[in-house]
N, C-alpha and C positions, 0 to 999 in steps of 0.2 A: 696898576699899570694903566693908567691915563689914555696912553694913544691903541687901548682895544676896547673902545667902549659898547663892541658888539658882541664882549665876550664876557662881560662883568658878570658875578655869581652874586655880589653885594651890590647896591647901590651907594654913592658919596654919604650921603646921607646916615644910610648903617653904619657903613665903618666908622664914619667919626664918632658916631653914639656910641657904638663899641667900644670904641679906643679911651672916650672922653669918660664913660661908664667905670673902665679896668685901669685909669691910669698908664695909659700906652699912647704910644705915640702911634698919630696919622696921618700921613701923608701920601698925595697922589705920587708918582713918578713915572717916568719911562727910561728903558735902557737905552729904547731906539733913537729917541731927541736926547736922550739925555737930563729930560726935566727932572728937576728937583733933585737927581741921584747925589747929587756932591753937598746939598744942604740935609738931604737924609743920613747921609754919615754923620751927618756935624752932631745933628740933632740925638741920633742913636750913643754917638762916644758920650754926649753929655748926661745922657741918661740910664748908661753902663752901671750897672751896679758893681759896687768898690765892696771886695772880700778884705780888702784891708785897713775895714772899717768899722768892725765887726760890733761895735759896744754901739754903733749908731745906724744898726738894721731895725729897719720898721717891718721886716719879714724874713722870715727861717729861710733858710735853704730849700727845705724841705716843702716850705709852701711855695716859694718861687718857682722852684720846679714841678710841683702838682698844676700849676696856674698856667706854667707854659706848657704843659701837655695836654690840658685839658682846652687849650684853647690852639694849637696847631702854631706856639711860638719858640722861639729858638729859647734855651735858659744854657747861660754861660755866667759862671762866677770869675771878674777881671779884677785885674789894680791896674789905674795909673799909674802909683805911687810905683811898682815895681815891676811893671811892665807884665802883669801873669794873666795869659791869654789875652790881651789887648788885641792884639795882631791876628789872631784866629777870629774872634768874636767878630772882625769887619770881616776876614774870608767869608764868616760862614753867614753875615747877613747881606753881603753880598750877592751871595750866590742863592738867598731867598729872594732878591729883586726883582 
């Protein structure tokens, strides 16, 4: 959240090395201006992992979700291709914004 920079726990700096680190996406945004929140969707639906793609995982289920817990992130298994959890997975990263 960009526009509370008196309240940051991370600095710019960390989060990107984190993110750049674990293969995760970084980005600033705000809800209040609205920075960035409509390119962080984009960015998020592009990088959704596809359960209907299962011969072409570079990681288990099982590790996706020890990685998102161990590190305070949402783990959701979606398909484009059939629309399963598409529509939650933006609810629910949304509502981490």
């Amino acid at each position: 959240k960009n526009d509370l920079e008196h309240r940051r726990a991370v600095s710019t700096e960390e989060g990107r090395a984190f993110a750049e680190a674990n293969g995760l996406i970084f980005m600033e945004t705000s809800a209040k201006t609205a920075y960035n929140v409509e390119q962080a969707f984009i960015n998020t639906a592009e990088k959704i992992h596809k359960n209907d793609l299962e011969h072409r995982r570079a990681v288990s289920t099982e590790e996706g979700r020890a990685f998102a817990e161990a590190n305070g992130l949402i783990f959701m298994e979606t398909s484009a291709k059939t629309a399963y959890n598409v529509e939650q997975a933006f609810i629910n990263t949304a509502e981490k914004i």
